[in-house]
N, C-alpha and C positions, 0 to 999 in steps of 0.2 A: 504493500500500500504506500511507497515510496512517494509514486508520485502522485497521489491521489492525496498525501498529507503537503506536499508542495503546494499544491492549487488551495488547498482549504487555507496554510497558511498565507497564502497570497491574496487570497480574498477576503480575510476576516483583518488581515492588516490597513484596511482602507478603513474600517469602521470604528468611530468615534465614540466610544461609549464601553461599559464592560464585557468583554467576551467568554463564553462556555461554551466549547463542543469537547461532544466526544464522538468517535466514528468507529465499528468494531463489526470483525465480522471473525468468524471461528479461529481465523489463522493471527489476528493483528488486529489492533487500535492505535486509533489517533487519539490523541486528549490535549486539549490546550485548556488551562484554566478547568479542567476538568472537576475536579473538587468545590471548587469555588463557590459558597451560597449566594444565591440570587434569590428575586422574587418570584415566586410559582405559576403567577399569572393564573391561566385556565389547564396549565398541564397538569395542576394537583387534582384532577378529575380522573386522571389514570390509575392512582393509586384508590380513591374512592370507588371507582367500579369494580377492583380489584378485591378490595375488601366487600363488596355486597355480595360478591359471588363464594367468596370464600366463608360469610357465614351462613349462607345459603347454603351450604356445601354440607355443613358442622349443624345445620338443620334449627337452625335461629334466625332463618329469614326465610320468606314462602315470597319467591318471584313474583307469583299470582296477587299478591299482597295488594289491596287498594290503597290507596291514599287518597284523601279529600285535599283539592288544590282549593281554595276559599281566595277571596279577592286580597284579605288580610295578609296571604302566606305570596304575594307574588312579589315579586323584585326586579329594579330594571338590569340595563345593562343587555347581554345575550342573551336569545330566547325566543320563543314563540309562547310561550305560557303567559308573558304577562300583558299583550296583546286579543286575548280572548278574556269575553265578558263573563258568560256563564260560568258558574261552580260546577267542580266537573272531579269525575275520581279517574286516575290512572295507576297501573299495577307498577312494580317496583319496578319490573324490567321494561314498562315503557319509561320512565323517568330517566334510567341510565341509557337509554337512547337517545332521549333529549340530549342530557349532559355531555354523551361525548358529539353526537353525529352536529347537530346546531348551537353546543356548548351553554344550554340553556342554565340561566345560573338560577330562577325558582327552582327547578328539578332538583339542580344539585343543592341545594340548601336545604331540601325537602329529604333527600339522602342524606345528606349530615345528621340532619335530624335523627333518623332512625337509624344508623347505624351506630353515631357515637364518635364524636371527635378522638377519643381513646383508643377507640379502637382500629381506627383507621391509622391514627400514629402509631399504635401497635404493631398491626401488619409493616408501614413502613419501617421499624426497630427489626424485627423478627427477619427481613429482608437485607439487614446489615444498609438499607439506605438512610444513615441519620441524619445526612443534612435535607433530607424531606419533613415539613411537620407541617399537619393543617392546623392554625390560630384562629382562624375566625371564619365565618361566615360570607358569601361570598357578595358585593355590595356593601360592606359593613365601613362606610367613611367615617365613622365614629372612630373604631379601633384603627385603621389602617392612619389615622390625623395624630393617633397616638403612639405611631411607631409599628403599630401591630400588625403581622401579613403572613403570611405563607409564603414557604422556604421548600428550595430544592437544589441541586445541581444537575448537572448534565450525565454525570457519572449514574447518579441515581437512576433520572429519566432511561439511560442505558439499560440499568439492571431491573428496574418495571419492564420493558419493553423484554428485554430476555426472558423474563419470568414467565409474562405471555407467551411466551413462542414454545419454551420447554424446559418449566420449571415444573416444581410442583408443590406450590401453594394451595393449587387444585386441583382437582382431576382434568385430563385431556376434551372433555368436553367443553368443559367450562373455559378453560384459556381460548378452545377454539369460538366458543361465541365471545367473548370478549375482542377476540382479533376479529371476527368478521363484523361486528359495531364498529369498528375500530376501522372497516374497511369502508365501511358508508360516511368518513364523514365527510360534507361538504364543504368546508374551508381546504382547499386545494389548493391555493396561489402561492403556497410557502416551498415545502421539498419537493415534493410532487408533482411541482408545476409543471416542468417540463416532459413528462411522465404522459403524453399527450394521443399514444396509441395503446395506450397502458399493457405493452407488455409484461410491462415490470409493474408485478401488484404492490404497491403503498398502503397500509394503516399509518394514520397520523393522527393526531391532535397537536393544533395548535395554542398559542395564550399571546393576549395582545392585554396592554394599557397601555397608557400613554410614559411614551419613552421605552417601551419594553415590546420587542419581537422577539418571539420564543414558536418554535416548534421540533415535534421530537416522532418518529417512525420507524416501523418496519418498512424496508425496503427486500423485495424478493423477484429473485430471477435465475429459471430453472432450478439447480439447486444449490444456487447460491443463496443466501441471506446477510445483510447487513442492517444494523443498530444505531439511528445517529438522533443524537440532541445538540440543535443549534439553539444556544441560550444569549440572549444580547438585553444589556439594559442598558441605561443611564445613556439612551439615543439622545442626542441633538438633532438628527435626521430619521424621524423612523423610516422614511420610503428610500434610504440605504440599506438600513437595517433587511427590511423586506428584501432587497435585491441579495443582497448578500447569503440571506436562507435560500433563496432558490438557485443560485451560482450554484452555494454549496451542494443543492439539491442534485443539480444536472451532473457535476461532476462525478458524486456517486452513482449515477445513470449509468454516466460514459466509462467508469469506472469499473460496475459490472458487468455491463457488455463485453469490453476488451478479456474481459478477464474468463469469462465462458466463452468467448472465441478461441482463445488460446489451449482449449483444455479438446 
């Protein structure tokens, strides 16, 4: 991956602001600033889906599960939930579809809820990922004016993403619907962008606020796999920042292409 950590660092060298990647696939990693805490943005939703299924698994959470969404429980930001008038119930595993596929942030605040800030930190501990921890709630400009936010690295983001592919937090079923959620979402402009005849399957989730472009994927082709988290904050340009995740994006493209040409 010689030259493939060239081009990453020559791309992430133009960007004004803190940077986090790490790039990995069975044989090699890249990592710059890999360890590094950042802000989590919308990517701490990977570990929350993560934990829904795994107490689902241990038989403390029923998928089928209704939730009542009340006008009271919606919040802005991303989302379709809090755009609709009527009170309406949806089951737990449409809620983590919201959360990752349109990064709806009522869903996921509505999954904080019932799964338990603890225990979602938990699961992140038990993963050796510690600079991941959810603090607050998602929209909560109260705590985040006081310092308060949600933390992760790129390393972390890494070893979420392996987990899903072939760990075992939970059985093979379960990582595979997680990855194929994972496969619908539609914020696409970030790694995936250029990914535009999709031979090469992408799961992503990405996280935006202001000043902060972050997204993090499986990338797959034949039977190649690779693992990357592009983590950038403290933007004075985000629409660099942007260009910058999709450079890196394509590169890992052209990356695995060559590399199952050769074989």
């Amino acid at each position: 991956m010689d030259a493939l950590q060239r081009e990453v660092e020559h791309i992430v060298a133009s960007v004004k602001g803190r940077v986090s990647v790490v790039i990995e696939n069975k044989k090699a990693a890249i990592a710059i600033n890999g360890s590094e805490r950042t802000t989590a943005a919308s990517t701490i939703k990977i570990p929350i889906i993560m934990e829904a299924f795994r107490q689902a698994e241990n038989g403390d959470l029923d998928l089928k599960e209704k939730v009542q969404v009340t006008p009271d429980l919606k919040t802005g930001g991303d989302g379709v939930l809090k755009l609709l008038e009527n009170e309406l119930s949806l089951s737990i595993l449409d809620l983590m579809k919201l959360m990752i596929v349109v990064s709806d942030n009522t869903a996921s605040n509505l999954l904080i809820t019932r799964l338990g800030f603890s225990n979602i930190n938990h699961l992140c501990e038990q993963l050796g990922c510690t600079n991941t921890r959810l603090n607050l709630y998602f929209m909560d400009f109260r705590a985040r004016g006081a310092g308060v936010d949600n933390m992760t690295s790129a390393r972390d983001m890494v070893a979420f993403l392996s987990e899903i592919e072939g760990g075992n937090f939970v059985n093979e079923r379960s990582r595979k619907t997680i990855y194929n959620i994972l496969r619908e979402q539609q914020f696409t402009s970030g790694l995936p962008a250029y990914n535009k005849n999709e031979d090469i399957l992408t799961a992503n989730k990405p996280g935006m606020l202001p000043g902060i472009q972050h997204d993090v994927g499986i990338f797959k082709y034949r039977n190649e796999t690779v693992y990357a988290a592009v983590l950038l904050s403290e933007l004075n340009d985000e629409e660099a920042g942007r260009r910058a995740i999709t450079d890196i994006g394509r590169s890992i493209i052209k990356f695995m292409k060559k590399e199952n040409a050769t074989k």
